[in-house]
FIKE-647037 format. One record per residue: x, y, z of N, C-alpha, C in turn; residue number from 0; residue in three letters. Coordinates in steps of 0.1 Angstrom, whole numbers. Layout:
BEGIN
REC | n_c1 | n_c2 | n_c3 | ca_c1 | ca_c2 | ca_c3 | c_c1 | c_c2 | c_c3 | num | residu
REC | X | Y | Z | X | Y | Z | X | Y | Z | NUM | ALA;
...
This chain:
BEGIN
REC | n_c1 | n_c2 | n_c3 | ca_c1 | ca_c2 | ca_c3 | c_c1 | c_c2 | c_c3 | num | residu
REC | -296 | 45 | 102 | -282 | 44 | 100 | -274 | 41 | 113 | 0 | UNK;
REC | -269 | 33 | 111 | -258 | 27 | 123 | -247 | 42 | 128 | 1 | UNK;
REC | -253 | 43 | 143 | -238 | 53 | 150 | -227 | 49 | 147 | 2 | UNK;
REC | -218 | 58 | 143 | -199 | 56 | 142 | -195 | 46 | 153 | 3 | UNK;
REC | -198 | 50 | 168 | -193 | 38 | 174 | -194 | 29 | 176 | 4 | UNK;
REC | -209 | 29 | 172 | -213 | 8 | 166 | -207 | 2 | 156 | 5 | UNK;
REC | -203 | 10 | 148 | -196 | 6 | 136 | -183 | 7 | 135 | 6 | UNK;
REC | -176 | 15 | 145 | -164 | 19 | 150 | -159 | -1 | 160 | 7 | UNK;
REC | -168 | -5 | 174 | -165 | -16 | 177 | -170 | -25 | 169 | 8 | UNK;
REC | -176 | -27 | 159 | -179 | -37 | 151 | -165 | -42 | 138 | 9 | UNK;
REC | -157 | -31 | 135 | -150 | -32 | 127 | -137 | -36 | 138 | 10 | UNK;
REC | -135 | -30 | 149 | -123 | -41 | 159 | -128 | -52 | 161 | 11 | UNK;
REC | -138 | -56 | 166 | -140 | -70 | 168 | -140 | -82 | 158 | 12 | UNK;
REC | -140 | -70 | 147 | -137 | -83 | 131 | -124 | -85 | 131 | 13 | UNK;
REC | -114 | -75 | 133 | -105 | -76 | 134 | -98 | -83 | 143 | 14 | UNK;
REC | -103 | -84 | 152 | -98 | -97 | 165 | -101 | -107 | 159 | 15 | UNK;
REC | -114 | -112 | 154 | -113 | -123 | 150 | -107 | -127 | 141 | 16 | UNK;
REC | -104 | -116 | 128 | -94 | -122 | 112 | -75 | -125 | 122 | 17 | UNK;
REC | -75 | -119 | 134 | -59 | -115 | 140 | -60 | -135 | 147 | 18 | UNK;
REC | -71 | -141 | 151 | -72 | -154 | 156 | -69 | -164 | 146 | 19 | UNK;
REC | -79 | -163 | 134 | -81 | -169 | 127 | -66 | -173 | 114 | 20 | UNK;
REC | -60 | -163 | 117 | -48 | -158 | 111 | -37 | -166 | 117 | 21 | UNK;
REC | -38 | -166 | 129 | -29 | -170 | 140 | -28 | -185 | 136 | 22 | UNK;
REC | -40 | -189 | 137 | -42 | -206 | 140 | -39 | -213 | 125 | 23 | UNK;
REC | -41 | -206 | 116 | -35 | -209 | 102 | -20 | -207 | 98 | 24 | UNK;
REC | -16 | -197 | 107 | 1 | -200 | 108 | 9 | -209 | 114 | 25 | UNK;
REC | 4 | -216 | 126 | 3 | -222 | 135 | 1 | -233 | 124 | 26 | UNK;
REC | -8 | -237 | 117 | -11 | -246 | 113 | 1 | -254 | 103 | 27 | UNK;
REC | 10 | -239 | 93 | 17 | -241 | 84 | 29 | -244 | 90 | 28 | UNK;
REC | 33 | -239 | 104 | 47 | -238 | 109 | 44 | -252 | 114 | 29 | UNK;
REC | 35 | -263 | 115 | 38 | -276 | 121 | 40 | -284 | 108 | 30 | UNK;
REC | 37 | -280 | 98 | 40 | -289 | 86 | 55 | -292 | 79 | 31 | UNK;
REC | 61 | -303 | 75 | 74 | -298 | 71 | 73 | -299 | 58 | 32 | UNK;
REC | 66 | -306 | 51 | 66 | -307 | 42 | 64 | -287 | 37 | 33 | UNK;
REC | 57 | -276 | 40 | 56 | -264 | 42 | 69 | -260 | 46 | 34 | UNK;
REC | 77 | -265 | 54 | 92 | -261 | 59 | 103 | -261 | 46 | 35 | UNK;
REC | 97 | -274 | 40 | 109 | -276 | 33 | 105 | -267 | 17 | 36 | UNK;
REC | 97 | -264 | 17 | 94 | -252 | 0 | 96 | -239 | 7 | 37 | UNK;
REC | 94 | -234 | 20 | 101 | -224 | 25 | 115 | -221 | 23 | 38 | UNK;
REC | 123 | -233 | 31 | 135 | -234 | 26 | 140 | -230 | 14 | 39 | UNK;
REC | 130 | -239 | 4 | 133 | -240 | -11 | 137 | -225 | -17 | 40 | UNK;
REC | 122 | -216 | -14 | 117 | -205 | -19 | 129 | -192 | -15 | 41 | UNK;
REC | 132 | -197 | -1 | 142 | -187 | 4 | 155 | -187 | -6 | 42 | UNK;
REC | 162 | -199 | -7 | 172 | -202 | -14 | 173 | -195 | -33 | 43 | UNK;
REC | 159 | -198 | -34 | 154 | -187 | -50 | 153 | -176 | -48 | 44 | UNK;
REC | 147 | -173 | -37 | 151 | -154 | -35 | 165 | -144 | -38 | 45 | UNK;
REC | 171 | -156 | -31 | 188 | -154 | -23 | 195 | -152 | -42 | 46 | UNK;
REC | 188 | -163 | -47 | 193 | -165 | -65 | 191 | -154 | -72 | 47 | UNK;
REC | 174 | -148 | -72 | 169 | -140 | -79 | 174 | -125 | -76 | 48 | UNK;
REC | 175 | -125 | -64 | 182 | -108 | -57 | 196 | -108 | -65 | 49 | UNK;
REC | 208 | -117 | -61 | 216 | -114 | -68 | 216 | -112 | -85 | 50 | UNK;
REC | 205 | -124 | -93 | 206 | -116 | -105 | 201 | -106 | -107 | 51 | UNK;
REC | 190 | -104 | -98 | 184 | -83 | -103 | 195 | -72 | -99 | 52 | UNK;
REC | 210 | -73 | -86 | 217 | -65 | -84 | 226 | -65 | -95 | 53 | UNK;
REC | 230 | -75 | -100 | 237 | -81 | -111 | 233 | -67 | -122 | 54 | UNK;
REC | 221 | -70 | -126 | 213 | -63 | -140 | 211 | -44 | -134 | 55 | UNK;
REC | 213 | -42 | -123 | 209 | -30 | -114 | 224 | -20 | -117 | 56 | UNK;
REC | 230 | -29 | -114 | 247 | -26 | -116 | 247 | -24 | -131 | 57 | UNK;
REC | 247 | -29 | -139 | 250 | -27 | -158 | 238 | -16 | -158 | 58 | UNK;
REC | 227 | -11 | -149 | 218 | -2 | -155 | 216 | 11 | -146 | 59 | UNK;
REC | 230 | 11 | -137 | 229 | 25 | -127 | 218 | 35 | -130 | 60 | UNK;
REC | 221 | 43 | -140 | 218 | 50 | -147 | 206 | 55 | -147 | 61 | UNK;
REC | 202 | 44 | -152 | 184 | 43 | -153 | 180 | 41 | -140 | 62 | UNK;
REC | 184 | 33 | -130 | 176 | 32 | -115 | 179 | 48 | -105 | 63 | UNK;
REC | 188 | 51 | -106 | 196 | 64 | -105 | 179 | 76 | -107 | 64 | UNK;
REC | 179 | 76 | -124 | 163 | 82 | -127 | 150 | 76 | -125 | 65 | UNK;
REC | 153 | 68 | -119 | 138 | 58 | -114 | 135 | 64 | -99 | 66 | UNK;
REC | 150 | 65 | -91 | 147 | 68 | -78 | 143 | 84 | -79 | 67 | UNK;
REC | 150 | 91 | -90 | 143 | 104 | -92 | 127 | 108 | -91 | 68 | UNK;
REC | 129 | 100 | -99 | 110 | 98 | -107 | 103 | 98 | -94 | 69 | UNK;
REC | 106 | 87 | -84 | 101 | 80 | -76 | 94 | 93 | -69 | 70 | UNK;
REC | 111 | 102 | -62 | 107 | 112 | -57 | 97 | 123 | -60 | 71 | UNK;
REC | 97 | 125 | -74 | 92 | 134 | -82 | 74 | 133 | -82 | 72 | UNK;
REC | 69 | 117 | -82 | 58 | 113 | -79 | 55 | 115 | -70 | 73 | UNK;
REC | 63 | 114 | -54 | 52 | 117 | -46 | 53 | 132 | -38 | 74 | UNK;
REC | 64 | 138 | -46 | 58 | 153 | -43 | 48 | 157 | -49 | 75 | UNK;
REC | 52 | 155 | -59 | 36 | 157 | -68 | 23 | 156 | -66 | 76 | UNK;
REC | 21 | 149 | -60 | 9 | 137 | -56 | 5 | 140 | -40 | 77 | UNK;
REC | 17 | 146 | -34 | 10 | 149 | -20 | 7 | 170 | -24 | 78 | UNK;
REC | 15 | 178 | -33 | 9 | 190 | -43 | -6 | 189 | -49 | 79 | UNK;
REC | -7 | 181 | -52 | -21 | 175 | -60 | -32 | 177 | -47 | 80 | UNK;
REC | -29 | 167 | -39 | -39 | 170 | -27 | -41 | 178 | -19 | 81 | UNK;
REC | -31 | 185 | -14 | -33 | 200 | -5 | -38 | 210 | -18 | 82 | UNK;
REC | -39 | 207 | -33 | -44 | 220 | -37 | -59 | 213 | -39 | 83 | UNK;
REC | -59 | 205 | -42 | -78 | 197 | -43 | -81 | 199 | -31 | 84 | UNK;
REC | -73 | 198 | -17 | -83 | 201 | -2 | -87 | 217 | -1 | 85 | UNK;
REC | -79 | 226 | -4 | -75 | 240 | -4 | -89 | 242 | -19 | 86 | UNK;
REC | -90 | 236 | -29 | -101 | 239 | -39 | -117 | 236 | -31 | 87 | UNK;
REC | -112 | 226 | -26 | -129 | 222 | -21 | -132 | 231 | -7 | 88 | UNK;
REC | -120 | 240 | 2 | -123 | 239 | 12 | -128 | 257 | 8 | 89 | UNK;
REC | -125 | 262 | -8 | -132 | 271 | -9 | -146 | 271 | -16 | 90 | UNK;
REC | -152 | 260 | -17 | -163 | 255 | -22 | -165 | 259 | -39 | 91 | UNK;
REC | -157 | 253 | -44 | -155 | 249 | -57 | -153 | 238 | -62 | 92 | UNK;
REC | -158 | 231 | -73 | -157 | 225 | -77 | -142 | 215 | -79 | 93 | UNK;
REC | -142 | 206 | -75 | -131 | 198 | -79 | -128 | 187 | -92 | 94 | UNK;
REC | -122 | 188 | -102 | -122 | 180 | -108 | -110 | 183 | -117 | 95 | UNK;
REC | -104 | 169 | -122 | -92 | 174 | -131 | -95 | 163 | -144 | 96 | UNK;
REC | -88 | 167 | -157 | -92 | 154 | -171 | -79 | 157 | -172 | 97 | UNK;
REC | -78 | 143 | -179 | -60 | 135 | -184 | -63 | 143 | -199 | 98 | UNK;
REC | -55 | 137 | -206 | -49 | 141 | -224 | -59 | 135 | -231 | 99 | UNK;
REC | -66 | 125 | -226 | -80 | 118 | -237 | -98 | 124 | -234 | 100 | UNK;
REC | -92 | 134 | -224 | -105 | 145 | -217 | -112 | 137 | -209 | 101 | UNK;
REC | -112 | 129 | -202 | -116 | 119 | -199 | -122 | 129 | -183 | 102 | UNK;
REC | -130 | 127 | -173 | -128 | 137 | -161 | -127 | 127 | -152 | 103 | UNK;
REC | -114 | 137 | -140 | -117 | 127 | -130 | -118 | 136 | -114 | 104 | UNK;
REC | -124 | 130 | -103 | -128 | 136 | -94 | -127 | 131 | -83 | 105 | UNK;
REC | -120 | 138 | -69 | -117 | 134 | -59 | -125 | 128 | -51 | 106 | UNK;
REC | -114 | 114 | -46 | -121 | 104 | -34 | -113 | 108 | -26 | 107 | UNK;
REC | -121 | 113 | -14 | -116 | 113 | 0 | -117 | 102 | 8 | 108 | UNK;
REC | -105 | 106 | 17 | -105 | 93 | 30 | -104 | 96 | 39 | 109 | UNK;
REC | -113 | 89 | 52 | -111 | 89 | 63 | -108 | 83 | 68 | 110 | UNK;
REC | -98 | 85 | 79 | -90 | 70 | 91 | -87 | 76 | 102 | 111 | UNK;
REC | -93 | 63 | 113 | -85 | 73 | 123 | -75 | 65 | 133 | 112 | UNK;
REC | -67 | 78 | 143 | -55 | 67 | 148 | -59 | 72 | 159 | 113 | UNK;
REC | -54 | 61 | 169 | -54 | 63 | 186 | -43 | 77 | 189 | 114 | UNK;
REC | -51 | 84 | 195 | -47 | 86 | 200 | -42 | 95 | 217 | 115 | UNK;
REC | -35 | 81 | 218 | -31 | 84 | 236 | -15 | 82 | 233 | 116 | UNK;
């Protein structure tokens, strides 16, 4: 099995190369005009489409009003859900929860990490 830190610089160095490869393809699109001019285009349909969704946002306060509720509501919830599945597993018990069709479902963990200096 490969050490974390071989796999640790193997995974930046992909990443340098997808950050090049990325570059040179933008590079590539920003000399085209024909690419300039459906930019243009697409901007100008945005500029269209925003106003008609504020347009429809405005006649439906109401409901976005309880959407941003919801919104909130989800991710308290959801970050509750995982401090009690970390707190269940960290007493060595089983973890698992089933929906309304009994269906079971069971925690994926993740790992990431960040610099830090």
């Amino acid at each position: 099995m490969a050490k974390l830190q071989e796999i640790f610089t193997r995974l930046r160095e992909t990443k340098k190369q997808q950050k090049v490869i990325k570059s040179q393809y933008r590079d590539a699109l920003n000399g085209s005009t024909e690419y300039s001019a459906v930019v243009e285009d697409l901007k100008n349909l945005r500029e269209k489409k925003k106003q008609i969704e504020e347009g429809i946002k405005a006649d439906m306060a109401d409901n976005f009003n309880k959407l941003e509720d919801l919104k909130y509501d989800l991710a308290t919830d959801l970050e509750l859900l995982n401090d009690a599945a970390l707190t269940t597993l960290m007493k060595g018990e089983k973890v698992e929860v089933t929906d309304e069709y009994d269906q079971p479902y069971e925690p994926k963990f993740k790992v990431s990490f960040i610099k830090i200096n």
